[in-house]
C-alpha positions in Angstrom: -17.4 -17.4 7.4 -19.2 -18.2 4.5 -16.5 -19.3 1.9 -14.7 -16.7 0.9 -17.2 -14.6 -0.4 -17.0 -11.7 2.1 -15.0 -10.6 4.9 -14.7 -8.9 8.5 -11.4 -7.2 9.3 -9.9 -8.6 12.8 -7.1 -6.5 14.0 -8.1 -5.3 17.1 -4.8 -5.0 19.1 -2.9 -3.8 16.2 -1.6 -0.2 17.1 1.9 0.5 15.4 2.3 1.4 11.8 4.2 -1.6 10.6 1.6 -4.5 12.4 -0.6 -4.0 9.0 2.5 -5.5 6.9 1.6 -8.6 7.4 4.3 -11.1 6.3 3.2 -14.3 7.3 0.3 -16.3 9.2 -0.2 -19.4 10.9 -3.1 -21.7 12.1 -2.5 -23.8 14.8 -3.6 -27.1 13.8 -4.6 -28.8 17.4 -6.8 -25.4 18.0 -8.6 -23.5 15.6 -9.3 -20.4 18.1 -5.1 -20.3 18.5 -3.5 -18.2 15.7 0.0 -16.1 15.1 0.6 -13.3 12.7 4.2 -12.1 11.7 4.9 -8.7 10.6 7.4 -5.6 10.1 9.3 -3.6 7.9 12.3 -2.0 7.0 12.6 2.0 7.2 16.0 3.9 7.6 18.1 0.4 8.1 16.0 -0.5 10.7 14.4 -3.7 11.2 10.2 -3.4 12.6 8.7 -6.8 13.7 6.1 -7.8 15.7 4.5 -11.7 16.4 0.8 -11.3 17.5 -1.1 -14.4 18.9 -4.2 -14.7 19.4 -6.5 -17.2 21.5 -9.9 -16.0 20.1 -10.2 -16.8 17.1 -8.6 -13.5 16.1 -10.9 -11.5 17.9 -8.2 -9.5 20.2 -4.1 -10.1 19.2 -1.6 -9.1 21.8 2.2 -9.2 21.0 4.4 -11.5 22.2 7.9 -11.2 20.5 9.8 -8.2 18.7 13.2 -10.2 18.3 12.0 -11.4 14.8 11.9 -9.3 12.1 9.6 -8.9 8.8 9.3 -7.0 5.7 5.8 -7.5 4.9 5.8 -5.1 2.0 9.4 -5.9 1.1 10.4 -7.5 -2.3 9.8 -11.2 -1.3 6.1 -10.4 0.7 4.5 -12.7 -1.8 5.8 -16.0 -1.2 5.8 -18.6 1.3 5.2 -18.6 5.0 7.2 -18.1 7.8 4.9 -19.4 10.8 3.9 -22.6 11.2 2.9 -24.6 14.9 4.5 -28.0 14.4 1.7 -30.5 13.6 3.1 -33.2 16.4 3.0 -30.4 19.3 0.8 -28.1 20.3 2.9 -25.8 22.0 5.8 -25.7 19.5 5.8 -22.5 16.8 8.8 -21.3 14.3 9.2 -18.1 13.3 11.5 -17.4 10.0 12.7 -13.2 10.3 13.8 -11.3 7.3 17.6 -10.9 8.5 17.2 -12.5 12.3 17.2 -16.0 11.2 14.8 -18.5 12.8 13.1 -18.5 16.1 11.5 -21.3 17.9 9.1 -20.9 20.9 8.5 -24.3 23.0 5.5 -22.8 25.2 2.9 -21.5 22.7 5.0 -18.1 21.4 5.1 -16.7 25.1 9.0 -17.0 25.2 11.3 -17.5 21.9 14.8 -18.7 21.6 17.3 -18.0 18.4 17.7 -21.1 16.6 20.2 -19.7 13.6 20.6 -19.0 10.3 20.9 -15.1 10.9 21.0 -12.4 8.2 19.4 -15.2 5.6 16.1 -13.9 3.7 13.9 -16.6 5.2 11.1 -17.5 2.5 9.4 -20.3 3.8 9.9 -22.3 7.5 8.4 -25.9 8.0 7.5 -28.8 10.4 8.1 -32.2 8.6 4.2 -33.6 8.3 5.1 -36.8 10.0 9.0 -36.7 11.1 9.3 -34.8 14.8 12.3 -32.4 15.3 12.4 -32.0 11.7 12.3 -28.6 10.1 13.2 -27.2 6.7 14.2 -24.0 5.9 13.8 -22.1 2.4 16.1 -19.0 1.9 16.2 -16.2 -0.9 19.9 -15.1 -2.1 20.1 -11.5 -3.3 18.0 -10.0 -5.9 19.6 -9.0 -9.3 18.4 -5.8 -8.9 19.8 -1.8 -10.1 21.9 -0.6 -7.4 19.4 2.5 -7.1 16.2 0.1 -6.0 18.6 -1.7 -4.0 20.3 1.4 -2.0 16.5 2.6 -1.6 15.5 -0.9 -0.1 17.9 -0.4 2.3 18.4 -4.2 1.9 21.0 -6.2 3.7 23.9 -8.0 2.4 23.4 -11.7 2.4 25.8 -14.3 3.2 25.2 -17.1 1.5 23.3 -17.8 -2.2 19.5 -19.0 -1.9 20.0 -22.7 -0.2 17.3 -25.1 1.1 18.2 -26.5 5.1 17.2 -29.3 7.2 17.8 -29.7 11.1 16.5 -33.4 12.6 17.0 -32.1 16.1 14.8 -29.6 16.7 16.9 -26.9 15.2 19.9 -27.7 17.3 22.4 -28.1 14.4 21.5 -27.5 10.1 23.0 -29.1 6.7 22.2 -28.1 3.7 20.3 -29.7 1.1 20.6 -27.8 -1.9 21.7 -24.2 -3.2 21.3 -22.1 -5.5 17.1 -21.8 -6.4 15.4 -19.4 -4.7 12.6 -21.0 -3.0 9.0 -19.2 -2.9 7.4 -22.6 -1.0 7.6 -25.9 -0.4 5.2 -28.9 -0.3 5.3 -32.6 1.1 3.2 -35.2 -0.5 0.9 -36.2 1.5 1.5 -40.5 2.7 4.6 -40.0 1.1 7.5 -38.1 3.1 10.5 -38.0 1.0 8.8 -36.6 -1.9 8.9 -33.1 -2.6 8.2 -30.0 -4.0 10.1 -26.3 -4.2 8.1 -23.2 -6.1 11.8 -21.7 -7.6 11.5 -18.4 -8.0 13.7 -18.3 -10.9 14.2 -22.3 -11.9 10.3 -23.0 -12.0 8.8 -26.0 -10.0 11.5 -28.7 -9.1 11.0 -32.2 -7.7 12.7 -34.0 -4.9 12.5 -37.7 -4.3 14.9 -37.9 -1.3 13.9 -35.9 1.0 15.5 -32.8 -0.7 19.0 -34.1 -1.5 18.5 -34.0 -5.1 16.4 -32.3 -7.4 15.0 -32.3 -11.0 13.4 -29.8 -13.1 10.4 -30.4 -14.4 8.8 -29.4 -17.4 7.5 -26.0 -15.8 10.3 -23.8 -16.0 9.5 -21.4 -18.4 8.0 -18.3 -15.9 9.3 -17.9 -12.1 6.9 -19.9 -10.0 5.9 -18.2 -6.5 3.3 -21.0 -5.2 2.3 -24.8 -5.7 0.1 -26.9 -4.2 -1.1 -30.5 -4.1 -4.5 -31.4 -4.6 -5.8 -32.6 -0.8 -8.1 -34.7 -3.1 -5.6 -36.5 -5.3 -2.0 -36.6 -4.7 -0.6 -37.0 -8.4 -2.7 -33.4 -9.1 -0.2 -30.4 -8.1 -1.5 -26.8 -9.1 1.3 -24.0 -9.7 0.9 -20.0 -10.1 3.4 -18.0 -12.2 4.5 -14.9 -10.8 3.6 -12.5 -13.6 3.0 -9.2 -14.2 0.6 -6.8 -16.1 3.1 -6.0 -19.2 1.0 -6.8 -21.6 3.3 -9.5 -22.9 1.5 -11.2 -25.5 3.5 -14.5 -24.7 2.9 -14.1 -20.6 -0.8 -15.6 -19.5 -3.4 -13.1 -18.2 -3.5 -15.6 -15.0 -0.9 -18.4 -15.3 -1.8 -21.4 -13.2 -0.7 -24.4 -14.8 -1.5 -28.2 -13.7 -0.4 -31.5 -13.0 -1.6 -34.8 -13.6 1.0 -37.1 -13.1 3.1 -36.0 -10.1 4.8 -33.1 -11.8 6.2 -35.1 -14.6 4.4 -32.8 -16.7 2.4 -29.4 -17.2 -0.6 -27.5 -19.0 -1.8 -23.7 -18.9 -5.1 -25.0 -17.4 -6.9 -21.7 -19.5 -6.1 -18.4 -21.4 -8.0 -16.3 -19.5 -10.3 -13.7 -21.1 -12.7 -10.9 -19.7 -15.3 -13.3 -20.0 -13.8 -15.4 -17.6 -13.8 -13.1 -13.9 -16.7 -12.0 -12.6 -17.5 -9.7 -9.8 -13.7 -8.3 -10.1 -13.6 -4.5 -8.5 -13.2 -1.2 -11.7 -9.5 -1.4 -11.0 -9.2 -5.0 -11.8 -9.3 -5.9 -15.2 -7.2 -8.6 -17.0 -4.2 -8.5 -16.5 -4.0 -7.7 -13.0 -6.3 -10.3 -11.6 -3.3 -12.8 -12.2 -1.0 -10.0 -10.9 1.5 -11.7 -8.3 -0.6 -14.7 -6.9 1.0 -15.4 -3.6 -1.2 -18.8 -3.1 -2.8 -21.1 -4.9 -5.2 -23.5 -2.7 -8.0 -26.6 -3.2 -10.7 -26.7 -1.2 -10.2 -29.8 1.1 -14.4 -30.3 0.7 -15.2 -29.4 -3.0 -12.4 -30.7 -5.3 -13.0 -28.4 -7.8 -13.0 -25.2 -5.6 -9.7 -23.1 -5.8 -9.0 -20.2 -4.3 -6.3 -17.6 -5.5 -4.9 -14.7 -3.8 -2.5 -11.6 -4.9 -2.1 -8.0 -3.7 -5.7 -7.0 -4.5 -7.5 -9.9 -2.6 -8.8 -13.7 -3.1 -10.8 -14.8 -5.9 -12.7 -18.3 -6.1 -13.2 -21.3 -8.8 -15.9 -23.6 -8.8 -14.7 -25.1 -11.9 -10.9 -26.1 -11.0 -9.7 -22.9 -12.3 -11.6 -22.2 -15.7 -13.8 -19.7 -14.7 -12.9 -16.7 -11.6 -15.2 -14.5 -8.9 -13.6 -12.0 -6.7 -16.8 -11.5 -5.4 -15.9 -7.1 -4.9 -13.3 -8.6 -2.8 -16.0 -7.6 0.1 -14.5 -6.4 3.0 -10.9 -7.3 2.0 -10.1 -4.7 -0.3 -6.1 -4.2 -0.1 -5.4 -1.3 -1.9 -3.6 2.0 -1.4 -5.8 5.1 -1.7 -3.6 8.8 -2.4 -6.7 10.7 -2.0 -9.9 11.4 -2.0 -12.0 14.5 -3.4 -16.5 14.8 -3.0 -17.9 16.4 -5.9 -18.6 20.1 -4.5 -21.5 20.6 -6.3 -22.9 17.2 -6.8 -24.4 14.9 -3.8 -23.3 11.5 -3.3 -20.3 12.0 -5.6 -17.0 11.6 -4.6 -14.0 10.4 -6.5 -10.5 8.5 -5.5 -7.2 8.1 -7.2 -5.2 5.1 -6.2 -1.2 3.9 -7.0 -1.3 2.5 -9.6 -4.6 3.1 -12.0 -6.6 5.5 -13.4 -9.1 7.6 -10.9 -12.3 6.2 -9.8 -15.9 8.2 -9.7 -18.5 7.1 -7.3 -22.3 9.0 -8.0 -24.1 6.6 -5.3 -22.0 7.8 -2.1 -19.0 5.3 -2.7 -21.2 2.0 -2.9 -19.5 1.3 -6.7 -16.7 2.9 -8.4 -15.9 3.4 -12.0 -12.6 3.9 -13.9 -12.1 7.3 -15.3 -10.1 6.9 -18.7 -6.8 7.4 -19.3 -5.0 9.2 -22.0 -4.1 7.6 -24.7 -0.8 9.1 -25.0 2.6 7.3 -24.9 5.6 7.8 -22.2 2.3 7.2 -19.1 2.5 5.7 -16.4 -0.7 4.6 -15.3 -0.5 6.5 -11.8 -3.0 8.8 -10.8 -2.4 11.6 -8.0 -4.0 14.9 -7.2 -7.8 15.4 -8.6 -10.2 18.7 -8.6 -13.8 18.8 -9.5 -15.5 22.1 -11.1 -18.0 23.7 -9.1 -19.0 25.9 -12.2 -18.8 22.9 -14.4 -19.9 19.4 -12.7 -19.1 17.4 -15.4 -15.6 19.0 -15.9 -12.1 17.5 -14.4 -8.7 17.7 -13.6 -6.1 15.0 -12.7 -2.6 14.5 -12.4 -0.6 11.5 -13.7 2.8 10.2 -12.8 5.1 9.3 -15.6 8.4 7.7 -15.7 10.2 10.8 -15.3 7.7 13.7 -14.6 4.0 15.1 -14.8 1.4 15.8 -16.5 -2.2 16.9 -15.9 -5.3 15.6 -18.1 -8.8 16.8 -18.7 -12.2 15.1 -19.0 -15.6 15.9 -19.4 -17.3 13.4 -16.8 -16.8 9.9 -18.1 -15.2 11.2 -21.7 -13.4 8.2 -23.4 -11.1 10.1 -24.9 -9.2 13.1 -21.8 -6.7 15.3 -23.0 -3.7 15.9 -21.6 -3.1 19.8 -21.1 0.2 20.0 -19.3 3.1 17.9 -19.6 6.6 18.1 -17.9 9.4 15.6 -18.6 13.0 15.4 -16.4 15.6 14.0 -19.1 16.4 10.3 -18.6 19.9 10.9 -19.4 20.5 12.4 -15.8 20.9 11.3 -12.4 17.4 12.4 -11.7 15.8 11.0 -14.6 16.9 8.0 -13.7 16.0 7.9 -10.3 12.3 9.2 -11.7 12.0 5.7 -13.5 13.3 3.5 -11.3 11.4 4.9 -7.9 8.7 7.2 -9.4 10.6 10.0 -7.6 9.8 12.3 -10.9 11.5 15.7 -11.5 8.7 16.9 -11.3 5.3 15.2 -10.0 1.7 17.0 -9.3 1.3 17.6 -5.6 -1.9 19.5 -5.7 -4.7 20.8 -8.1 -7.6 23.3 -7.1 -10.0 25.8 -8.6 -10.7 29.2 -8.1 -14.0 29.4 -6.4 -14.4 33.4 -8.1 -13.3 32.8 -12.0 -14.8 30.1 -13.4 -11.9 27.8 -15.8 -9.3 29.3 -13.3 -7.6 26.1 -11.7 -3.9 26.1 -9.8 -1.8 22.8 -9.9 1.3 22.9 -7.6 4.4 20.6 -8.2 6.6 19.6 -6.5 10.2 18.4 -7.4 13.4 20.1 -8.7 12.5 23.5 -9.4 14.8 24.0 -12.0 13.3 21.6 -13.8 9.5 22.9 -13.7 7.8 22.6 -9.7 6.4 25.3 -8.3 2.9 27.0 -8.5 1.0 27.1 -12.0 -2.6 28.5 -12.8 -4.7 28.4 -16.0 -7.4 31.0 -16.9 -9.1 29.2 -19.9 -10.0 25.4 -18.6 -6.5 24.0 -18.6 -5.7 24.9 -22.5 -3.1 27.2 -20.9 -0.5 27.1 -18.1 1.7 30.3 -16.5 3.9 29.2 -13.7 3.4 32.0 -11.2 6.8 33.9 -8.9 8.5 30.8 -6.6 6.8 31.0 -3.1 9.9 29.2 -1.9 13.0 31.0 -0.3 16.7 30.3 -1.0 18.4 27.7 -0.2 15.6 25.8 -1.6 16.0 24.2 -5.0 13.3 21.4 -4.7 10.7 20.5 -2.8 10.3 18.4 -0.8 13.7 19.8 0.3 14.3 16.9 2.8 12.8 14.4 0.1 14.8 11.4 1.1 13.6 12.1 4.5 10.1 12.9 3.9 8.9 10.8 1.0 11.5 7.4 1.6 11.4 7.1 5.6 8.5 9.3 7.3 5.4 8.9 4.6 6.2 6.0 2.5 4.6 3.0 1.7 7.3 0.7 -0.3 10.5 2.5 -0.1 11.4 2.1 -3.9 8.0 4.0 -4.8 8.9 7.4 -3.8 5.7 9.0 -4.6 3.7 6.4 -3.8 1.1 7.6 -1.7 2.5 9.9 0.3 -0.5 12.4 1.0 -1.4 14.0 -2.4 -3.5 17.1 -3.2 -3.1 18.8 0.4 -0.5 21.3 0.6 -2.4 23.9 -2.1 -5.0 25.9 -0.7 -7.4 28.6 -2.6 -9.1 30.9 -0.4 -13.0 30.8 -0.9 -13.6 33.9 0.8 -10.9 36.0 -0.2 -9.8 36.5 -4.0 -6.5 36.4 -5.3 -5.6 34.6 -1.9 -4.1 31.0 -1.9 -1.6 29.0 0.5 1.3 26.6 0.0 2.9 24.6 2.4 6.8 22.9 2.2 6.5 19.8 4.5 9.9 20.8 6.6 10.0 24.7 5.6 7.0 26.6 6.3 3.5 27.8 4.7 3.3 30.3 2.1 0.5 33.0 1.0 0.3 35.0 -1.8 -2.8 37.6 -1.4 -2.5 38.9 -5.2 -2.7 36.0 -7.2 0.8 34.3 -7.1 3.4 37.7 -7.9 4.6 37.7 -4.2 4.6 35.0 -1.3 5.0 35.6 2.7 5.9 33.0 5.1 3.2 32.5 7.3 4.4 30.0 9.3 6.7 31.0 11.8 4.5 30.3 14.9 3.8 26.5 13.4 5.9 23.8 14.9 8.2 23.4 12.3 11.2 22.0 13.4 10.2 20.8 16.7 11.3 17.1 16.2 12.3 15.7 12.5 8.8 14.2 12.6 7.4 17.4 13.3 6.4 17.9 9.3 3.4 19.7 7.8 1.3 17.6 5.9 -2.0 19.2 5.2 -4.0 23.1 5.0 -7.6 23.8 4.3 -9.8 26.8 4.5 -13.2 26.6 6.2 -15.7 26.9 3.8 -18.1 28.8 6.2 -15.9 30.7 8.1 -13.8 33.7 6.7 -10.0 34.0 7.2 -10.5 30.4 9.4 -7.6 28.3 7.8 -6.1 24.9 9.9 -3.1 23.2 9.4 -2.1 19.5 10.0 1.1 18.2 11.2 3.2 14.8 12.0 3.5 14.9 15.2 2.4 18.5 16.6 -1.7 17.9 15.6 -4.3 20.0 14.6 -4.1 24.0 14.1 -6.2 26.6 13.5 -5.8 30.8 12.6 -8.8 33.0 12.4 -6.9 35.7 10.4 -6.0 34.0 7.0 -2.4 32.7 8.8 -1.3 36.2 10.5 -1.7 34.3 13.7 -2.4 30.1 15.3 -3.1 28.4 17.6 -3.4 24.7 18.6 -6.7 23.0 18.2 -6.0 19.5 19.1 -5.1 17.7 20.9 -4.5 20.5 23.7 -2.4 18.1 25.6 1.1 17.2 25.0 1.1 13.9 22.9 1.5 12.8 19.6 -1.3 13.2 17.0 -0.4 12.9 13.1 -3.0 14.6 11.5 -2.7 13.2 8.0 -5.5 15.1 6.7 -8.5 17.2 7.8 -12.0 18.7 6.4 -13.6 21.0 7.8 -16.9 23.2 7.2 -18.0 25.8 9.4 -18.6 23.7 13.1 -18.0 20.6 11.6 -14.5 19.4 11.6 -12.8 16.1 11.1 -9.3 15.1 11.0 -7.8 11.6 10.5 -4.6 10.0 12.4 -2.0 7.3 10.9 0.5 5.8 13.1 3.8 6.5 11.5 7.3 4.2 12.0 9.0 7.6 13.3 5.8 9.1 14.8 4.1 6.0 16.3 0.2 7.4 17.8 -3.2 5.0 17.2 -5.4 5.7 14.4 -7.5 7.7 14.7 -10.6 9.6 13.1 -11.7 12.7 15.5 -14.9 14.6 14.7 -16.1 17.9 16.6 -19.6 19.7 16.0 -18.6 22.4 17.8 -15.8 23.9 15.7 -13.5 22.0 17.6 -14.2 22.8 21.3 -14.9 19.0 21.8 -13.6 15.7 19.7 -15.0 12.3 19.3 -13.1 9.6 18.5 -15.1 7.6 15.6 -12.4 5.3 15.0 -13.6 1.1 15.0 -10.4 -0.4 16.9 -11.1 -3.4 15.6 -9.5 -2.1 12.2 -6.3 -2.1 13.9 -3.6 0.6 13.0 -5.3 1.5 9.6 -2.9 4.2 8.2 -5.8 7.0 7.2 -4.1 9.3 3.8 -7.4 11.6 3.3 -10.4 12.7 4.2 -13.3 14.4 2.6 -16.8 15.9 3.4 -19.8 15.5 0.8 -21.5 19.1 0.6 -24.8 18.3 2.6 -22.5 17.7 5.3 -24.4 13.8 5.7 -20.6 11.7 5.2 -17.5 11.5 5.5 -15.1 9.6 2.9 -12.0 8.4 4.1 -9.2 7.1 2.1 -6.6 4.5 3.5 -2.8 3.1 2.6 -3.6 -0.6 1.8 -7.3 -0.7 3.4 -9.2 1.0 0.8 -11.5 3.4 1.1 -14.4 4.3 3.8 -17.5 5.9 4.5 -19.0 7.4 7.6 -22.3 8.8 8.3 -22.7 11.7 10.1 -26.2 11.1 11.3 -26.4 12.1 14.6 -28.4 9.6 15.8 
């Protein structure tokens, strides 16, 4: 409401895992409190779509077709729209689907008919501006991709190369206008309806004087183009964003939006971007990213030199036609994916988070403002952060993991040291199957599942890996700070030779995020567990194959978890332990599926602590300190349940559902406690991070 400057999430009605995934949106142009929302994904082969309308302004959304499928965290979820409510009648909406072809709804999306074009990647659908009946049709052919990525997209095969259709009876029959460019989005001069414009994803910006019969290339052709549009203000003035990304190219832009003054004839850089120019930009964002994928590219239709830009992280605003950028903290909108989240145990109000895809953050004011933790300056890195442990003896002392292309290692810092040192490294060899597969899907050989400290020896730390044991997982400690590593007996049983053993199951279909990112946020630092009231005493859990205790030190394991419901359903997957810190010999356990449990013997026995009723609850993660409990619910594509975040004060005899429902079906990844017991943080995939006082009142 005021710009662009902040925002208020509005997803109340959103309640299955895949209705976050947002591929497309649409504004209905005859009533502004009338919108639609397209979204899905692809898990297993299977197709997930939803359309949601809503008559409030998006205050409530109810659905109103599953026929049309999305991918709205697929390889194309960056480019143009497939909604639009035809601008000569109200009650008329198209829908484009990711392999169902293109639906058409003649009474305001409550019933939809198939219109064609079925198993063709729809990019971008549209109502001619001022031709009735007449819709066009963008398509994307197959993606030159390795056959690994592909075979872990689960993608479809594609009948036809990338083409450009046109119907002028309402959809009834097609022709094709042109093949061979895939086409990000299209754009009609406005007063002038047989010119146009296509945003190739691979050919740059073309130019169409007829309608879309023939093209020319224009002088932008240099970097794949993604978005264009033409200035409401001035039709000869188009705008273009490159699709780049942060390689540090020297030759690729920091943010590549180029220009047009004369009708796409010809093109500038409009600026090479510095620091100097964003402001306001999150500790994550730093040039390049801020020009990282820019799915659009818009001119304020009041203020002619106000542009807005949006990408994965959010939407950034020029006053000054694109010299100078403010993200303005992306308030309220932040789109990121959080893996976990850790509070300081010795130090109030600080709490830290590791995210896909950058260094960890630190927070010493309760989470208001983050800062980057450096990264080692050592080669073969990829910039991934995963598990992270905070000394208790030491508060300025810490642990992280970081995934590389092809294994692990584990760096140290001293608080906000510019220089941490790595102290453990394992590499799988590129030259094999699995190496491979490390570098193209981040499923390492070996990746760092878990860290955690001794609370009885100070510098004695435990990191757990998981991967091929063979080459290096298992259970590790270090008596001396991390300067050196002994990988203690295997707690795992035969026929187990890595872990996850059901990895393709667990990390590609059930916990996922993007299917080609293995290890992409799939519930880091929860499945190691040090005892704080017991020495020697530590738990490990397998997702599919039980929980493990060793009670001296690591030399033998036991499998405690015979009375947990492993195996129950394929869903039915661990996910999560903790010890109470209060309460002796209390440990809890957290499934997919099965819920909440608790023993009050150090494992020897459980029982079920919520919910007591037979339904589904995945309990992604939980905290818990003496009475005070909290566990945290993500609806999952094979284990579908609300979101939820339950609290009990009573060590777990009653639960409270703190959960906003107008955040929609926000899938939760971790949750931590701050040591005076005052917060809770909460850490989410693709919504960022939360806080929650605990005040009673």
């Amino acid at each position: 409401m005021d710009g662009g400057q902040s925002w208020t999430a509005k997803n109340n009605g959103m309640m299955e895992c895949h209705q976050h995934d947002v591929r497309s949106f649409a504004l209905s142009p005859h009533d502004h409190h009338l919108l639609f929302r397209g979204s899905g994904s692809v898990r297993g082969g299977s197709c997930f779509g939803t359309i949601h309308k809503s008559i409030d302004a998006g205050e409530s959304w109810f659905p109103v077709c599953r026929e049309v499928n999305f991918y709205g965290n697929g390889e194309t979820r960056q480019y143009g729209e497939v909604l639009q409510v035809d601008p000569h009648r109200a009650n008329v909406v198209l829908a484009g689907g990711y392999s169902a072809g293109l639906w058409i709804s003649r009474d305001t999306g409550h019933h939809w008919s198939y219109l064609g074009l079925k198993d063709e990647r729809i990019a971008c659908v549209y109502f001619h501006p001022t031709r009735e009946q007449v819709i066009y049709v963008g398509t994307i052919g197959k993606f030159d991709t390795d056959p690994v990525f592909v075979a872990q997209q689960y993608d479809f095969v594609r009948p036809n190369p990338p083409r450009l259709y046109r119907s002028n009876d309402d959809g009834a029959t097609w022709e094709v206008l042109h093949e061979g460019t895939d086409i990000g989005e299209l754009v009609f001069v406005p007063g002038v309806s047989d010119t146009l414009y296509v945003a190739g994803l691979h050919d740059g910006v073309l130019k169409s004087k007829d309608g879309g019969r023939t093209w020319t290339a224009t002088t932008l052709s240099k970097y794949p183009i993604g978005t264009l549009t033409v200035d409401p203000h001035d039709p000869t003035h188009l705008l273009a964003a490159a699709e780049t990304f942060p390689n540090f190219d020297p030759e690729v832009p920091p943010i590549g939006i180029y220009e047009s003054l004369d009708s796409g004839d010809s093109w500038r850089l409009i600026r090479w971007h510095t620091d100097a120019d964003i402001r306001n930009y999150p500790s994550y964002m730093t040039l390049p990213y801020a020009g990282w994928a820019i799915s659009k590219i818009r001119v304020d239709v009041r203020h002619r030199h106000r542009l807005y830009l949006s990408n994965w992280y959010g939407v950034s605003i020029s006053e000054d036609g694109g010299y100078t950028w403010d993200a303005h903290q992306f308030s309220g909108m932040e789109n990121i994916c959080i893996e976990n989240m850790v509070a300081h145990p010795a130090q109030a109000n600080t709490v830290f988070m590791v995210m896909a895809d950058h260094a960890p953050k630190i927070s010493t004011d309760g989470g208001r403002t983050f800062t980057a933790l450096p990264r080692p300056r050592v080669e073969k890195i990829q910039p991934d952060s995963t598990a992270l442990v905070a000394s208790r003896f030491d508060p300025n002392f810490i642990l992280y993991g970081i995934k590389g292309s092809g294994g692990c290692s584990i760096a140290r810092a001293l608080g906000n040291d510019s220089n941490p040192q790595i102290v453990f490294q394992n590499f799988t060899r590129p030259d094999t199957d699995e190496g491979r597969l490390a570098f193209q899907s981040r499923a390492a050989g070996v990746s760092v599942q878990a860290l955690a400290e001794d609370p009885f020896h100070p510098g004695k730390f435990y990191a757990y890996l998981d991967g091929i044991l063979a080459a290096g997982a298992g259970v590790y400690h270090t008596l001396d700070w991390g300067d050196h590593w002994e990988r203690l007996a295997n707690p795992f049983p035969p026929p187990i030779q890595r872990v996850p053993h059901q990895r393709e199951w667990i990390e590609n279909e059930l916990l996922s995020v993007v299917i080609a990112q293995t290890k992409n946020v799939c519930g880091t630092n929860q499945l190691l567990c040090v005892d704080p009231h017991h020495q020697d005493t530590l738990y490990v859990g397998e997702w599919t194959e039980g929980l493990f205790r060793t009670t001296d030190g690591g030399q033998t394991w036991q499998d405690i978890g015979q009375a947990l419901p492993f195996k129950r359903d394929r869903a039915s997957v661990l996910n999560v332990i903790r010890a109470d810190e209060q309460q002796a010999g209390v440990i809890y356990a957290g499934f997919i599926r099965e819920g909440l449990w608790r023993s009050h013997d150090y494992g020897d026995s459980w029982e079920k602590l919520y919910p007591t009723e037979d339904r589904i609850f995945n309990a992604t993660s939980i905290t818990a300190n003496g009475h005070l409990i909290a566990a945290v619910c993500e609806p999952l594509y094979w284990s579908n349940c609300p979101s939820a975040v339950m609290i009990s004060r009573d060590a777990g005899a009653t639960w409270a559902d703190a959960y906003d429902p107008h955040l929609g079906a926000i899938r939760w990844k971790t949750v931590t406690l701050d040591p005076q017991q005052q917060r809770l943080y909460a850490g989410s995939c693709g919504n960022s991070a939360f806080t929650l006082s605990l005040d009673p009142s």
